[in-house]
N, C-alpha and C positions, 0 to 999 in steps of 0.2 A: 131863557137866559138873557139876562140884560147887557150891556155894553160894558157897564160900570164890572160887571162881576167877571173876574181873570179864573180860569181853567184852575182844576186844583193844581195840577202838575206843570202850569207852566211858571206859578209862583214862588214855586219851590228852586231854591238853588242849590243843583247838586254840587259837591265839593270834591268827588270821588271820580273826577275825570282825570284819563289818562297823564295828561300834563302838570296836573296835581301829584298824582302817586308817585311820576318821576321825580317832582322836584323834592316830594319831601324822602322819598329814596335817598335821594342827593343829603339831605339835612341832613337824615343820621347817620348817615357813613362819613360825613363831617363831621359831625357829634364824637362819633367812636372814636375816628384817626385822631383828634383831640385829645380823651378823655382816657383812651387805651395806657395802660404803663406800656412805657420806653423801655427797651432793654437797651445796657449802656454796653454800646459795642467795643469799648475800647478793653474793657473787661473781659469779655469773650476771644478779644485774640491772645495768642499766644506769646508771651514774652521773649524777646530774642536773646538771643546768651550775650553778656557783658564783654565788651569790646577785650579784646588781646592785646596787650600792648608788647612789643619787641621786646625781649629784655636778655643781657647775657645775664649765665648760668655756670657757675664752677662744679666741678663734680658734688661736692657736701652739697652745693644748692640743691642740685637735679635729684638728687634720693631722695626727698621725700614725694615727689610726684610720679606715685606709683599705682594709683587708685587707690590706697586706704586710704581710711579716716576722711573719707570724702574729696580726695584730694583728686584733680584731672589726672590721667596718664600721659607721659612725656617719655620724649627717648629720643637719643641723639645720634645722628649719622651723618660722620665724616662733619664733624661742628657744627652742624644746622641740627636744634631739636624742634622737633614737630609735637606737635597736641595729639597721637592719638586715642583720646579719650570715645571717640565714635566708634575703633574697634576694641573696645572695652574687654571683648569676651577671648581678645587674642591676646592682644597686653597688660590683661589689668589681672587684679589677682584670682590665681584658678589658671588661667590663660595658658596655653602652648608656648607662650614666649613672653612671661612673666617674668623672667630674670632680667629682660630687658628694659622695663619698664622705672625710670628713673634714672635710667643708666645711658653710655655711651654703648648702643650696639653694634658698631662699626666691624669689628672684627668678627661678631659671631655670625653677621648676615652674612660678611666676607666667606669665610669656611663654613655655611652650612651648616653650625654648628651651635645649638641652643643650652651648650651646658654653663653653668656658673662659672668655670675656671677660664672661658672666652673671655669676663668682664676683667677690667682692670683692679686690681683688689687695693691698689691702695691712691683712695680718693684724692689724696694732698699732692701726689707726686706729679712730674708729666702727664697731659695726654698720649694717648698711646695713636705714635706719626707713623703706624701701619708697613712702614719702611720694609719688613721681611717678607709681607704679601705677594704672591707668584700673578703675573697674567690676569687668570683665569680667576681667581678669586678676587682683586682689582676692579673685574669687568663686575662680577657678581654681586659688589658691593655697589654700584655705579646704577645697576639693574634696581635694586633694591631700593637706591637713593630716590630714582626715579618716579619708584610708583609711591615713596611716600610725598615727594614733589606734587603727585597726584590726585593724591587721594586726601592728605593732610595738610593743614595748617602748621608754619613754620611758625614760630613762637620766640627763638630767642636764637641763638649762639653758645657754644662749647668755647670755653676758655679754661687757662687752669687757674690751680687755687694761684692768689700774688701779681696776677695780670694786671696789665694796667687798666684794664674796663670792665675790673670784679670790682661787683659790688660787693663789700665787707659785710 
């Protein structure tokens, strides 16, 4: 073997060393994170329910917001009405306390009392100022006011039809 002539193997230059294989590890997971489709995250979340604005409400107003026809659930206690539209399957229609729904229920949570003839029947007239109500059923409305204070989103105000802050 002469000087001039180099080994077979040490001529050869291997390209498959460790720090080779990392780096091009590295390329293509570069390549992909590039090349991958993007999912558009803003897509994926969940859209927030459209802001509430305060708004008063005359009795004619409040009836239609009873759950039909796609409408939220509302109902009014003691002039504050609340949105409850999250318990849908108590106030909305079908519901256990569906006759409240759209309505001023002030008197029927007052007494206990979930029938139709509780609401006031005629939309145009005064609100009904509770004035005859004992103690006990005062408190029981108070109790009631409380957990929808709690539990629901206040929405607007009871007024009657002719006030000075109905909207026409």
């Amino acid at each position: 073997m002469n000087s001039s002539e180099v080994p077979p193997a040490a001529g050869v230059a291997t390209i498959a060393t460790p720090i080779n294989l990392i780096l091009f590890s590295l390329f293509l997971i570069i390549v992909y994170m590039r090349l991958r489709p993007t999912k558009n995250i803003a897509a994926s979340l969940p859209q927030p329910p459209p802001p509430t604005v305060f708004k008063v409400f005359t009795p004619p107003q409040l009836l239609p917001y009873n759950g039909q026809n796609g409408m939220p659930v509302y109902l009014a206690v003691r002039g504050n009405i609340f949105d409850v539209t999250p318990g849908k399957n108590f106030y909305g229609p079908g519901g256990p306390y569906q006759n409240f729904a759209g309505r001023d229920a002030s008197r029927g949570l007052a007494c206990g009392s979930f029938d139709e003839d509780m609401l006031t029947e005629d939309l145009h007239g005064p609100l009904d100022k509770l004035e005859d109500l004992g103690g006990e059923e005062m408190e029981a409305l108070r109790g009631w006011e409380e957990r929808f204070n709690e539990k629901y989103l206040v929405v607007g105000k009871l007024v009657p039809v002719g006030h000075a802050e109905a909207e026409e």
